[in-house]
Every structure is written in C-alpha cells, then in structure tokens.
Backbone as CSV, one residue per row, in Angstrom:
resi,resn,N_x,N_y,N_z,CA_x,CA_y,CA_z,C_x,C_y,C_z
1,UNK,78.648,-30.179,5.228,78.717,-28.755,4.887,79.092,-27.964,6.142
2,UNK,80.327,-26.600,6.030,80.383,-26.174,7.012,79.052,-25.528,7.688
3,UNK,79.453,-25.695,9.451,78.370,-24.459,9.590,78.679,-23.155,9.250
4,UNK,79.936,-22.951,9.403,79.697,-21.298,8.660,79.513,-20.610,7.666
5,UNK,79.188,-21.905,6.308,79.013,-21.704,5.026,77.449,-21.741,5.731
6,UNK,76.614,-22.909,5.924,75.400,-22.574,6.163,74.600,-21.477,6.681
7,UNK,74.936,-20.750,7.462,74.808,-19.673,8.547,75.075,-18.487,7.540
8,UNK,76.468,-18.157,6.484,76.351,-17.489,5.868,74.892,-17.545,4.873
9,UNK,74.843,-18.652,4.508,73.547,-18.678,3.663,72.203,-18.767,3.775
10,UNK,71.941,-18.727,4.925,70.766,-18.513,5.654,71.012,-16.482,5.960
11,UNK,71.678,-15.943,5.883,71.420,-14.795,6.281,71.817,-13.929,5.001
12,UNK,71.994,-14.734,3.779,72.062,-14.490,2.714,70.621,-14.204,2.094
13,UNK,69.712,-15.289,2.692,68.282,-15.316,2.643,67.464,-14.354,2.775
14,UNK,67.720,-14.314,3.802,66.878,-13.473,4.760,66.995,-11.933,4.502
15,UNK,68.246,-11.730,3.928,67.968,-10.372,3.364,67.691,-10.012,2.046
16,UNK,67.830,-10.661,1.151,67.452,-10.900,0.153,65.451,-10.617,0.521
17,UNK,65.211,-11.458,1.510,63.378,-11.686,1.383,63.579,-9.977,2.008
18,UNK,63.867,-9.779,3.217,63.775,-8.290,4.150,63.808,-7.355,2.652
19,UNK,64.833,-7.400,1.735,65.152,-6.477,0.606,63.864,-6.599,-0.299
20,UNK,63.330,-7.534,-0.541,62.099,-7.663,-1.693,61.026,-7.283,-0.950
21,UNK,60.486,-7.554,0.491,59.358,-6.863,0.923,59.427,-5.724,0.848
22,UNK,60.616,-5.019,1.709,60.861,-3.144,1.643,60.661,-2.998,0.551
23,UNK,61.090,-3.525,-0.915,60.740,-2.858,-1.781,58.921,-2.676,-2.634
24,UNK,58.279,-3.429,-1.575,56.943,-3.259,-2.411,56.266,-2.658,-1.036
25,UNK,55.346,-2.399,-1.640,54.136,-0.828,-0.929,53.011,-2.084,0.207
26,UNK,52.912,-1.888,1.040,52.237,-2.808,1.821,50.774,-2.931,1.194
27,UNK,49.416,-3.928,0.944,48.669,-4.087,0.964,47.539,-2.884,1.562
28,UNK,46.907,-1.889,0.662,46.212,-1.292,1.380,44.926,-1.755,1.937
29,UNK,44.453,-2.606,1.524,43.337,-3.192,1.549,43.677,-4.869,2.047
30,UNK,44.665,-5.159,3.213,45.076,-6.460,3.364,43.559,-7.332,3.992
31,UNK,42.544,-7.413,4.179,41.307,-7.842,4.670,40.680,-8.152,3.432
32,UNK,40.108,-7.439,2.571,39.788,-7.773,0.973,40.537,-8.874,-0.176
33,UNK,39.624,-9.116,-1.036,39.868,-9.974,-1.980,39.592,-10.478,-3.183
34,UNK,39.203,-11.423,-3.730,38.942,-11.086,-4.976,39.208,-12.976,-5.293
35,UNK,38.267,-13.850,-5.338,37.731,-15.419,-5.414,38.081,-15.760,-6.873
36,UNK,38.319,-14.901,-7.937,38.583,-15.167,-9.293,39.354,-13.547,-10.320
37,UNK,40.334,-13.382,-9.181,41.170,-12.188,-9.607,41.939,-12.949,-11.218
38,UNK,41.431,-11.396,-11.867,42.262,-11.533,-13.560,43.257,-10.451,-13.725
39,UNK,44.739,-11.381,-14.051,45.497,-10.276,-13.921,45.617,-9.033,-14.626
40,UNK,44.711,-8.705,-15.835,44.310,-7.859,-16.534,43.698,-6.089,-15.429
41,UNK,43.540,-6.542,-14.625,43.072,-5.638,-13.275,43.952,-5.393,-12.103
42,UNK,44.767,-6.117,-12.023,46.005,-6.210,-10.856,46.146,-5.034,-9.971
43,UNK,45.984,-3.727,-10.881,46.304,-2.777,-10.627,45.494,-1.948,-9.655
44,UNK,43.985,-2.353,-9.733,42.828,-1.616,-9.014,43.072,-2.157,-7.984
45,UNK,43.258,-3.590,-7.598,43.444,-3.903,-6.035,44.360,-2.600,-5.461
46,UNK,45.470,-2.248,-5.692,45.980,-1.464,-4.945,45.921,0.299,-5.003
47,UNK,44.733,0.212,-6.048,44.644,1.978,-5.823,43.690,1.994,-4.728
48,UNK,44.080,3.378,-3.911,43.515,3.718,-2.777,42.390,3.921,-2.270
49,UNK,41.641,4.234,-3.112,40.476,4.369,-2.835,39.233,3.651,-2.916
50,UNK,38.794,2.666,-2.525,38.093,2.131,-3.064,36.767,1.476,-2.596
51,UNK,35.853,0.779,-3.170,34.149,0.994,-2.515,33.550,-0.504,-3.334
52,UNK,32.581,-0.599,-3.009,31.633,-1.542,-3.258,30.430,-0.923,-4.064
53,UNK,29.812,-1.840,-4.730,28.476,-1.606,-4.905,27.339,-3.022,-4.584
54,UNK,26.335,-2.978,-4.089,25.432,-3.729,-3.442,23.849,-4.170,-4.016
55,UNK,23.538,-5.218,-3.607,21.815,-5.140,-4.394,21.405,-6.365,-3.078
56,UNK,20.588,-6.893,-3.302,19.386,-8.114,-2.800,20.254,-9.393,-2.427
57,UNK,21.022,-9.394,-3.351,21.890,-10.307,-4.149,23.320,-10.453,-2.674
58,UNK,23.620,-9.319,-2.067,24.439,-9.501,-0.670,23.935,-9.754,0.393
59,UNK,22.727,-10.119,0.176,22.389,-10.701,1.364,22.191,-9.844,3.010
60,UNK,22.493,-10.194,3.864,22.526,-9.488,4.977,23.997,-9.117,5.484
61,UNK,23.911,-7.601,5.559,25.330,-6.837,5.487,25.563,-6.390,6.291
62,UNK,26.796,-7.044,7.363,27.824,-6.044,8.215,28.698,-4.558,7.909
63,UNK,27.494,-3.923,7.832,28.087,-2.762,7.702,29.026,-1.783,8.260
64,UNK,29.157,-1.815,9.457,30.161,-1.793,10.529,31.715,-2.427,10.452
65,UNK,31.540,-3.881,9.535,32.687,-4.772,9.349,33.201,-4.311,7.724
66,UNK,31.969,-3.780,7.477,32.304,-3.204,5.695,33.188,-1.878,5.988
67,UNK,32.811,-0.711,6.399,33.394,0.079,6.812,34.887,-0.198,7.185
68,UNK,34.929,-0.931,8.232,36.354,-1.474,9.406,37.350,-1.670,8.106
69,UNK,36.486,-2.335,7.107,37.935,-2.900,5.894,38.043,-2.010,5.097
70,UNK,38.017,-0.954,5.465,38.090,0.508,4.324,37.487,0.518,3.558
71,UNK,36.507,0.272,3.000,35.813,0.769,2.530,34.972,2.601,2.565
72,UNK,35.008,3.096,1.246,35.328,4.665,1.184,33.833,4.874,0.939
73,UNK,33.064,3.959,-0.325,31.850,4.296,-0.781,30.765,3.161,-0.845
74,UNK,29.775,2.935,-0.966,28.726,1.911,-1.435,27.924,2.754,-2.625
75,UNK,27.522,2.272,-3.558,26.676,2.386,-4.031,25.373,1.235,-4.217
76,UNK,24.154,1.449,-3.835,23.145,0.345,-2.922,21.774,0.298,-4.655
77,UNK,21.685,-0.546,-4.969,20.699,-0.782,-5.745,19.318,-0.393,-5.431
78,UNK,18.649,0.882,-6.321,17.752,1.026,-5.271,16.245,0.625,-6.184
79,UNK,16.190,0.971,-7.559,14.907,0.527,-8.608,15.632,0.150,-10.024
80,UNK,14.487,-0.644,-10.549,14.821,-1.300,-11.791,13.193,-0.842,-12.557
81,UNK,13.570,-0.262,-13.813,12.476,0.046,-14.472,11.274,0.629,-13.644
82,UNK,10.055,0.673,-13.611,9.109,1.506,-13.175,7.958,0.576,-12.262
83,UNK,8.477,-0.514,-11.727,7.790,-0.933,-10.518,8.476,-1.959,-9.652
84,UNK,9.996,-2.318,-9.522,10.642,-2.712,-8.981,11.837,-2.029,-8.029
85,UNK,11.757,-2.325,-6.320,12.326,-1.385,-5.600,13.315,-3.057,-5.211
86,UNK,14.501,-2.903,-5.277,15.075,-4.016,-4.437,14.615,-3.700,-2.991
87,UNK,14.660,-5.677,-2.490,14.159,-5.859,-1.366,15.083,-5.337,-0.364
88,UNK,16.224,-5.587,-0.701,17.124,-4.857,0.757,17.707,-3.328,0.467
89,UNK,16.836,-2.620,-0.525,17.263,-1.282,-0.276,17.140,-0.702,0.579
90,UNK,16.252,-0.811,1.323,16.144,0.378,2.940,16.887,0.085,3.649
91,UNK,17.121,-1.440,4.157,17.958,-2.190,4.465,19.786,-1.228,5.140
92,UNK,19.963,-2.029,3.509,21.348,-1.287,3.210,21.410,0.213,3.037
93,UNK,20.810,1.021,2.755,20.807,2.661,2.956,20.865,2.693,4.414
94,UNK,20.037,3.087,5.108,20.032,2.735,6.440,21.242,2.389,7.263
95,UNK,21.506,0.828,7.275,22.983,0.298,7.623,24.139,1.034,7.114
96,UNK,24.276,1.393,6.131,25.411,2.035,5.418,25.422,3.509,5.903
97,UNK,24.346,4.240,6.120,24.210,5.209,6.834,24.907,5.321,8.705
98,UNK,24.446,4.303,9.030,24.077,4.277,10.440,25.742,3.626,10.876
99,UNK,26.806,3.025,9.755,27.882,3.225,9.966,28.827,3.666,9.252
100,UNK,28.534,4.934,8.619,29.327,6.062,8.349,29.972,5.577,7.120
101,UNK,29.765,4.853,6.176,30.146,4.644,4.965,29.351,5.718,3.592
102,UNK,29.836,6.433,3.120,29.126,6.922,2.821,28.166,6.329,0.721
103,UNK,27.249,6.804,0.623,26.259,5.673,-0.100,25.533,6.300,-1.100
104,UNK,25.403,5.820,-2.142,24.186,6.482,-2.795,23.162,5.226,-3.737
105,UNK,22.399,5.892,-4.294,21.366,4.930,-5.029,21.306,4.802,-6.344
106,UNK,21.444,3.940,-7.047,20.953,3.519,-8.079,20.071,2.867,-9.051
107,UNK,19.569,3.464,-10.085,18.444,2.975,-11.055,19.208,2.061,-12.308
108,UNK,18.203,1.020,-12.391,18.705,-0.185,-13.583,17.889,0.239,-14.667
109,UNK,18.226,0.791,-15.659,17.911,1.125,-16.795,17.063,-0.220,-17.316
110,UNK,15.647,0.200,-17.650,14.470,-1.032,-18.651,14.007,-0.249,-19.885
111,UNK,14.678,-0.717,-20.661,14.537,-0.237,-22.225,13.142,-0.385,-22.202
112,UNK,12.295,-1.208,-22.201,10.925,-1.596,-22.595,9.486,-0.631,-21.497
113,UNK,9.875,0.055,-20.921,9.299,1.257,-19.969,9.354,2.330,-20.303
114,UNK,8.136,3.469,-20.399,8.762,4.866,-20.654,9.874,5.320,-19.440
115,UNK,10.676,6.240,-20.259,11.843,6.821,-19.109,10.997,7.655,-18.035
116,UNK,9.625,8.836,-18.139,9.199,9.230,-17.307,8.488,8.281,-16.760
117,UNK,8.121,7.414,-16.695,7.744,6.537,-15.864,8.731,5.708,-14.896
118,UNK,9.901,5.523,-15.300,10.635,5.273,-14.728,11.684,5.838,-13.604
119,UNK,11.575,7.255,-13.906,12.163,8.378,-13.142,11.173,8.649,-11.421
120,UNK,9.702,8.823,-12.289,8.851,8.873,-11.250,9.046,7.570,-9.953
121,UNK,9.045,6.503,-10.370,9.683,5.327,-10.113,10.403,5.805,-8.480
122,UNK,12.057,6.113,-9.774,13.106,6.419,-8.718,12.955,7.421,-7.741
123,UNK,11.841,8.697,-8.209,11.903,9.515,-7.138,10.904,9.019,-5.738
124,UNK,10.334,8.679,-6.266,8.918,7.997,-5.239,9.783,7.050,-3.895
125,UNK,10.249,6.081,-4.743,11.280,4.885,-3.890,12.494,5.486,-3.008
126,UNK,13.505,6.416,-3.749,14.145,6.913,-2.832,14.433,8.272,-2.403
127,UNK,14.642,8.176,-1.090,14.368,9.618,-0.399,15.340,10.480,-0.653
128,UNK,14.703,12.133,-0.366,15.761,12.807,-0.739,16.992,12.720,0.462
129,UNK,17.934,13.107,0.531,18.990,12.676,1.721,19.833,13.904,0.995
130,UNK,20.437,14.894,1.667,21.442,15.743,1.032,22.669,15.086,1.691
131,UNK,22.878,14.465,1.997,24.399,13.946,2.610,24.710,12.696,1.426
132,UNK,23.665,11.910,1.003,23.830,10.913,0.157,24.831,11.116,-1.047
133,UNK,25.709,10.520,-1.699,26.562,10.773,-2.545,25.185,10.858,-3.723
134,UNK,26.071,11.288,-5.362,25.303,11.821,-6.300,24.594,10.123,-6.528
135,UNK,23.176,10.364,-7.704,22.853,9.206,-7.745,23.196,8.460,-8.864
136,UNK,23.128,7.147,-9.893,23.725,6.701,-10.357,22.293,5.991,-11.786
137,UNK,23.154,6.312,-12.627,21.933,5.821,-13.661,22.866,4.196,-14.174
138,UNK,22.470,3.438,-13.978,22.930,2.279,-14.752,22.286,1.713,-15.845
139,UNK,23.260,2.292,-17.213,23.286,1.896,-18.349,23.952,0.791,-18.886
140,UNK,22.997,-0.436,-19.633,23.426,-1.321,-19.644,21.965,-2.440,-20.496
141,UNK,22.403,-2.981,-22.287,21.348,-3.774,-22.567,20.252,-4.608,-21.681
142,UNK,19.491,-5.241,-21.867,18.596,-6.353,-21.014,18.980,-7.117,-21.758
143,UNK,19.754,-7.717,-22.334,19.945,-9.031,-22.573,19.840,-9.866,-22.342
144,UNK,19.410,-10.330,-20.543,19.219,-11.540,-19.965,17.713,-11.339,-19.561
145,UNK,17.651,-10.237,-20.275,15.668,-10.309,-20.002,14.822,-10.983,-20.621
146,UNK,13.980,-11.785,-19.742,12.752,-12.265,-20.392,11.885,-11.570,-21.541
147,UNK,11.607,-10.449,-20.677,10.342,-9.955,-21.428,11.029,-8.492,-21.986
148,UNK,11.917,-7.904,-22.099,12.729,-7.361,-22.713,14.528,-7.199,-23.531
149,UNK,14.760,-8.514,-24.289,15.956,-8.481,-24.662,16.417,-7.490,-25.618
150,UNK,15.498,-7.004,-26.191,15.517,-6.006,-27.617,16.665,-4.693,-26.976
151,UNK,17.140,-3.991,-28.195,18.038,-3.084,-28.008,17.885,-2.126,-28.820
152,UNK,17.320,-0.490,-28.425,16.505,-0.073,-28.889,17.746,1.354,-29.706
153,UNK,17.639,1.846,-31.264,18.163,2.468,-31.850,18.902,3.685,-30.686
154,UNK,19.818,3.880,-30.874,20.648,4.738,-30.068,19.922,6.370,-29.924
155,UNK,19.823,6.893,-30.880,19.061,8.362,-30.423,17.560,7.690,-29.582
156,UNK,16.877,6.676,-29.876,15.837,6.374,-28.708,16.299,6.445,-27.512
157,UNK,17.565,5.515,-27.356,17.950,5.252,-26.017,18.360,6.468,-25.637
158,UNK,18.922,7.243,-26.368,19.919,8.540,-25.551,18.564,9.775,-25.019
159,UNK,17.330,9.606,-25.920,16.561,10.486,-25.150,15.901,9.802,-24.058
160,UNK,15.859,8.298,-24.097,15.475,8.187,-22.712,16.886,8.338,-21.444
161,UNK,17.447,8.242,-21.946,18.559,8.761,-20.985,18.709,9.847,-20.278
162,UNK,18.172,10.931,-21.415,18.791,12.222,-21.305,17.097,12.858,-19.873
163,UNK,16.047,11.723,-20.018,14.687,12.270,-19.178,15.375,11.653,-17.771
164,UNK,15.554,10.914,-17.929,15.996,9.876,-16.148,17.409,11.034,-15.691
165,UNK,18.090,11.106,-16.549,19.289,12.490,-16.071,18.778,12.997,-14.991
166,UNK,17.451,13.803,-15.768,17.248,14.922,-15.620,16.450,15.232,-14.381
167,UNK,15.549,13.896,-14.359,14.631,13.860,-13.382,15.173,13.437,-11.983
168,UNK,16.757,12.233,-12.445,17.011,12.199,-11.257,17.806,13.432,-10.228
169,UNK,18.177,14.067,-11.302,19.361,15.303,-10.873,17.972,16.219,-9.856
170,UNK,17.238,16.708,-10.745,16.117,17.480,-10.056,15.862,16.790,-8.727
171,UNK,15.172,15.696,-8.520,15.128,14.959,-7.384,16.209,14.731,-6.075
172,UNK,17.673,14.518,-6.655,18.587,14.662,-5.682,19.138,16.167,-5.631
173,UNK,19.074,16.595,-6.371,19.814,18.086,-6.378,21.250,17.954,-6.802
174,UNK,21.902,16.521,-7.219,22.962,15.996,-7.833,23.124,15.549,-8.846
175,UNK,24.120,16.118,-9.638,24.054,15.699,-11.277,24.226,13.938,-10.887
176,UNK,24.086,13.319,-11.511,23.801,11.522,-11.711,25.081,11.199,-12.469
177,UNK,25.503,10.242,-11.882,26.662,9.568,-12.070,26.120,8.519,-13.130
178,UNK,26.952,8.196,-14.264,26.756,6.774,-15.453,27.684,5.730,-15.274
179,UNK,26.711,5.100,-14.539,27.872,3.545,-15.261,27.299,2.705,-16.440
180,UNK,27.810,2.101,-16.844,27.684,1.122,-18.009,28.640,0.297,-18.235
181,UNK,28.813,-0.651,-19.370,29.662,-1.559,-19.305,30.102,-1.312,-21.158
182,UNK,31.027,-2.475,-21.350,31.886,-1.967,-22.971,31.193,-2.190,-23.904
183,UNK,29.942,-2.400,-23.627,28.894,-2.820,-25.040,28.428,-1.697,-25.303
184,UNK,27.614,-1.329,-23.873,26.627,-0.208,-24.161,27.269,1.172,-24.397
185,UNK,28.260,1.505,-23.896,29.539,2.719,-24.313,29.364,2.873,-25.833
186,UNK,30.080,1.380,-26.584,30.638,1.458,-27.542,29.249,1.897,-28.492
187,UNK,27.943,1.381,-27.814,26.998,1.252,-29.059,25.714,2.592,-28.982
188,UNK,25.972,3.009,-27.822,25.487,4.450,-27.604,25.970,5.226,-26.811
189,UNK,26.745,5.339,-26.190,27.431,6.534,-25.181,28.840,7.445,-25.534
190,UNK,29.864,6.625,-26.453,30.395,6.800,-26.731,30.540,8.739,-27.830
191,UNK,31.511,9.534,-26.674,31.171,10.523,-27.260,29.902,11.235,-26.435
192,UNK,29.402,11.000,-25.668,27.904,11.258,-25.055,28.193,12.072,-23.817
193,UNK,27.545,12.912,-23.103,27.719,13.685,-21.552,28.660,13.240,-20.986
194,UNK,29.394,14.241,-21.978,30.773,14.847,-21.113,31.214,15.522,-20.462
195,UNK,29.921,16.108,-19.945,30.056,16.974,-18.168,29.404,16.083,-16.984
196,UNK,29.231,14.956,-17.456,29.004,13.661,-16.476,30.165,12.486,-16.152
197,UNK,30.182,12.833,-14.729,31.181,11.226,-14.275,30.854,9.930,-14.462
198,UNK,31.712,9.135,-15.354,31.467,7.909,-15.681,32.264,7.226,-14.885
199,UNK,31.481,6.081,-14.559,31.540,4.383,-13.605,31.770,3.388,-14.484
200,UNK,32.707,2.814,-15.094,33.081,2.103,-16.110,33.150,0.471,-15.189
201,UNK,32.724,-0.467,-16.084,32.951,-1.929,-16.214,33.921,-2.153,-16.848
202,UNK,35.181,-2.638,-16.142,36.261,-3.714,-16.855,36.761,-4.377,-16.398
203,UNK,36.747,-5.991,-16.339,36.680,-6.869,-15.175,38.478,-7.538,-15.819
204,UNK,38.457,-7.244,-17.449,39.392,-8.196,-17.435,40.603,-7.042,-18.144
205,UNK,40.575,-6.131,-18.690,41.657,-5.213,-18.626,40.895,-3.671,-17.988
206,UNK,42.223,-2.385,-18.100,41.663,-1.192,-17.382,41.115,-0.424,-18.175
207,UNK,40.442,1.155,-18.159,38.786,1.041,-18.648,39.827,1.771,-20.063
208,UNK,40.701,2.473,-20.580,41.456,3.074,-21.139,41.402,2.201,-22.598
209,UNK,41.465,1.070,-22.466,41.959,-0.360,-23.019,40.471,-0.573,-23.288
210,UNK,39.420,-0.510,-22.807,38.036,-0.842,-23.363,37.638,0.514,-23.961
211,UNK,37.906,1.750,-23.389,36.634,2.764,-23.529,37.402,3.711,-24.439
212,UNK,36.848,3.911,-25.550,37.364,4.806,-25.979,37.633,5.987,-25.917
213,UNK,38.284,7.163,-25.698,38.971,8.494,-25.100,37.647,8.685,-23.913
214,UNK,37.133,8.015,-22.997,36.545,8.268,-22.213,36.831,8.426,-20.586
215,UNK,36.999,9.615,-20.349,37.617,9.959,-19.247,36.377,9.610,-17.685
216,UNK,37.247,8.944,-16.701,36.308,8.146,-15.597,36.575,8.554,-14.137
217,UNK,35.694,8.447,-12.952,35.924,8.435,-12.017,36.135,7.333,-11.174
218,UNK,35.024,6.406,-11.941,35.242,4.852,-10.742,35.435,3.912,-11.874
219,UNK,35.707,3.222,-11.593,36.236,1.672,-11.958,35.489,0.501,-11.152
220,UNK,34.674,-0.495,-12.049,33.775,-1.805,-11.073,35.009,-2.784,-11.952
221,UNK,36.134,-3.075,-11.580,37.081,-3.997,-11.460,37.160,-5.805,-11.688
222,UNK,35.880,-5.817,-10.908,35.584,-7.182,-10.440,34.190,-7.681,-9.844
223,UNK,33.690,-8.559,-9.958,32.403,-9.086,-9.774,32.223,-10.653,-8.042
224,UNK,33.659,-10.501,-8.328,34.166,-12.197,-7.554,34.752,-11.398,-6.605
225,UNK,34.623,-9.803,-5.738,35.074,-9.447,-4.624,34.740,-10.330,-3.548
226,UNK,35.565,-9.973,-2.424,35.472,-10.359,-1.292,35.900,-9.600,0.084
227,UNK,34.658,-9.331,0.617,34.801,-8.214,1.612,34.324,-8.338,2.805
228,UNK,35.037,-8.434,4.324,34.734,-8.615,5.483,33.223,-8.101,5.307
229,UNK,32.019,-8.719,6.540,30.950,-8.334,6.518,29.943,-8.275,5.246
230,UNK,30.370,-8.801,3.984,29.285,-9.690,3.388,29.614,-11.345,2.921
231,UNK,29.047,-12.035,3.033,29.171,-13.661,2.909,29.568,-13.944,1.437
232,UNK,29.250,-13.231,0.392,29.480,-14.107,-0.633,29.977,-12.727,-1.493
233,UNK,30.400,-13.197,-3.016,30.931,-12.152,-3.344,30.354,-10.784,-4.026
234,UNK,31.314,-10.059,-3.940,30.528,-8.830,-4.375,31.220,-7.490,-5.077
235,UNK,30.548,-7.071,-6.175,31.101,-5.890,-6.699,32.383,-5.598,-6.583
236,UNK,33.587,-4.650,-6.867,34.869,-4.323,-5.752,34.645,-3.206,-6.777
237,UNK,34.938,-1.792,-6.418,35.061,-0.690,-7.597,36.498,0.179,-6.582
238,UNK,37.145,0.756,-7.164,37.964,2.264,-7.258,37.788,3.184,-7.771
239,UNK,38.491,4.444,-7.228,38.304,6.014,-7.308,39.710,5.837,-8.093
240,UNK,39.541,6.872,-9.480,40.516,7.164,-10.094,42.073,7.573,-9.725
241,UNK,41.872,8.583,-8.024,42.847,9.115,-7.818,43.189,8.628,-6.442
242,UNK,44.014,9.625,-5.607,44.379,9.725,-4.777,43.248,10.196,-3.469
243,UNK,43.908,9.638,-2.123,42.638,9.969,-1.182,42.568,11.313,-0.991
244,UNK,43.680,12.715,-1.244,42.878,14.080,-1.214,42.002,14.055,-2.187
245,UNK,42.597,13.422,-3.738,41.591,13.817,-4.938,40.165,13.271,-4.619
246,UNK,40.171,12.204,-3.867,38.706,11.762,-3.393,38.252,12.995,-2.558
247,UNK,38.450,13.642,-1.190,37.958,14.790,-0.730,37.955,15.749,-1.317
248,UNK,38.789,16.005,-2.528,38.388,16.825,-3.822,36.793,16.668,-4.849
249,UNK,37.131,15.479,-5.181,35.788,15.459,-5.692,34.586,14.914,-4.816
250,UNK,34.324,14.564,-4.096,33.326,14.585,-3.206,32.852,15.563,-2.886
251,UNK,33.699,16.789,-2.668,32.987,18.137,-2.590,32.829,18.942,-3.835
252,UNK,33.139,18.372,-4.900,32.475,18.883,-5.954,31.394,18.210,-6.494
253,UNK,31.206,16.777,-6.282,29.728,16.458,-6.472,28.830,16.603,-5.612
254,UNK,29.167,16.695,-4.533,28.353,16.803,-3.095,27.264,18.324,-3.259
255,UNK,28.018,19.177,-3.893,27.229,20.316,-3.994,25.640,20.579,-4.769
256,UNK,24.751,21.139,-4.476,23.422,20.729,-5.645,24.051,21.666,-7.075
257,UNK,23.470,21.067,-7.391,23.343,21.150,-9.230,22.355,21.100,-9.887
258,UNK,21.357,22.031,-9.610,19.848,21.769,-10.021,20.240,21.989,-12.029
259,UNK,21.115,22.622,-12.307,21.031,23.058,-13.435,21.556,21.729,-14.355
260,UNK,20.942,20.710,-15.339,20.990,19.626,-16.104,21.640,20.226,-17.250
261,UNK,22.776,19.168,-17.175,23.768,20.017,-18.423,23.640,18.606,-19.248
262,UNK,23.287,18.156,-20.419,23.322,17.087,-21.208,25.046,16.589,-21.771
C-alpha cells in the first residue's frame, strides 16, 4: 500500500475523531459515576447541577473530596420514625458543613408512629441552622419493614403528612421539601401540595414518564452512584435547571416561611 494513500488515511481519521469530540459538550462531572448506569436516565448524568444524598449506609465521608467533584448539594439522613437518629448524622452535617457543600436533613416517614410524635422526633434531633438548605420529608411505603409493612388508607396518610409539614416547616423556618418514589405518588400524592417542591425517584426512566403532571425540582436518578470521597455507592440526584436557576431557587427556598401552605 502506498505511503501516501496511508498517511492520507490516517489523517482522514483523525479528523473525523477531532470532528465527533468538538461536537459533544465535555463531561461536566468527569470524576463521577454510576457502577450500574440505565440508559433510561442518560440524561441526568449531564445536567448541571447536581448533589448527593447520604445516610449510615456511606460510611466515612471525604467531604472535602465530595465537594472537589462538584458536588452542589447533600441531603444527610437525619431520623426515621420517632426514636431513630442515624448514626452518622452529626457526622456528615458537620463535615458537609465544615466543607462548604451545602446540606440539609431528612425524616423517613413510619406509617406505624403517630406523626406528632414523630415531628417532635425530628425537631429534638436536628438543630436549627438558618444557612441549612429547606428540610426534606421522605415519603415512601415500609414495605421492607419488619414490624410495619401495612399501607395505611390515603386520607390517613395525607393527614399524617400534612402534621410532619407543618411541624417541620415551623422548626426550620423552611417550607419542607417531598421526596417519594412512583408507588407512593401514584397511591397518595398524586395531585397533593402543590406549593411544595418535589424530589422524585426514577432510576430507570425521567420523572415526566413516571409522575403524573407533577412538576419537580430534584431528580434521585440512581442508587449505584459513584463519587470521589465516598467508598461505595451512593445516591446521585439533579437540579431541574440551569446553575443561575439553582442561585434562583436557593434563594427562594432559603428564605423563612413560617406560614404552612398545604
């Protein structure tokens, strides 16, 4: 073969590859990952904004190295029902504090507990902090519970919902953020506080495609993340928009809101 046929075709190559990289958007998040990515989600890896959420379960956290990989938000597990505080909540508040990630707390919804008992709970366990992002009610069956699998008629559940709101909003001075996942939406939320930001679960398509006309702020994407500064995997979530629309709404939840709008 000539060399100058070869030589042509080697630089035939090469721009061809130079032409297909320029044309795609670089990796914003090139340090991050994802151990059992479904292409049903493809899309959240590369929106901009994006955060973790944390429990017991991450173990001991480089928070400093969490930060470094962009990371925007944490949200840190902080009580489950009305006498359980995770063990590394101070932990991780603290750390996540102490390197500028900014964090808030969350309660695991226990059907089988009164809700004021459970509120009292959350206020007792975590402190007030006005810098802390809003706090987070996680809605979601016990199904893998021992001593509570039952699933309790929907107007039950929605008034215990509507007491933990209320109590947590009073307590932080921040209306409370909902996450849940496509069961519990579909079988009580659906249609429900719609002057509240919802945290949607959809691991294997986007939340549009699970949730019905339910408009969202974050997205939990994936469960099989992978993020400098924790060892094993963890949570991966995104912000709906763009990084001003994030300094947009951050200062609109950031503000108190003593007034509980259902």
């Amino acid at each position: 073969m000539p060399f100058r046929f070869v030589r042509a075709v080697a630089a035939l190559a090469i721009a061809v590859l130079v032409s297909s990289c320029a044309g795609k958007a670089p990796h914003p998040y090139p340090t991050k990952g994802d151990s059992d990515p479904h292409p049903g989600v493809a899309r959240a890896h590369y929106m901009p904004v994006q955060g973790i959420d944390v429990s017991k379960y991450q173990g001991d956290i480089d928070w400093v190295a969490v930060r470094n990989a962009g990371t925007k938000f944490a949200f840190i597990k902080a009580t489950e029902g009305g006498d359980h505080v995770d063990s590394r909540f101070y932990d991780n508040w603290e750390g996540a504090r102490r390197a500028g990630v900014p964090r808030g707390a969350y309660h695991f919804m226990y059907w089988c507990r009164p809700a004021i008992e459970q509120a009292f709970w959350f206020t007792q366990a975590v402190p007030y902090d006005p810098s802390a992002l809003p706090p987070v009610l996680d809605l979601e069956w016990n199904g893998h519970s021992i001593n509570c699998p039952k699933k309790l008629p929907r107007e039950q559940a929605l008034e215990k919902i509507r007491i933990m709101l209320a109590e947590m909003q009073a307590h932080t001075g921040k209306q409370p953020i909902i996450y849940t996942d496509i069961t519990f939406h579909r079988e009580v939320l659906e249609g429900e506080f719609p002057h509240h930001h919802f945290w949607l679960r959809s691991v294997a398509a986007e939340p549009h495609e699970r949730y019905n006309g339910r408009r969202w702020a974050l997205w939990q994407f994936t469960a099989t993340g992978r993020v400098p500064g924790i060892k094993g995997p963890v949570d991966r979530n995104a912000f709906v928009g763009s990084p001003k629309e994030w300094d947009r709404w951050l200062k609109s939840v950031m503000r108190e809101q003593r007034v509980f709008k259902p």
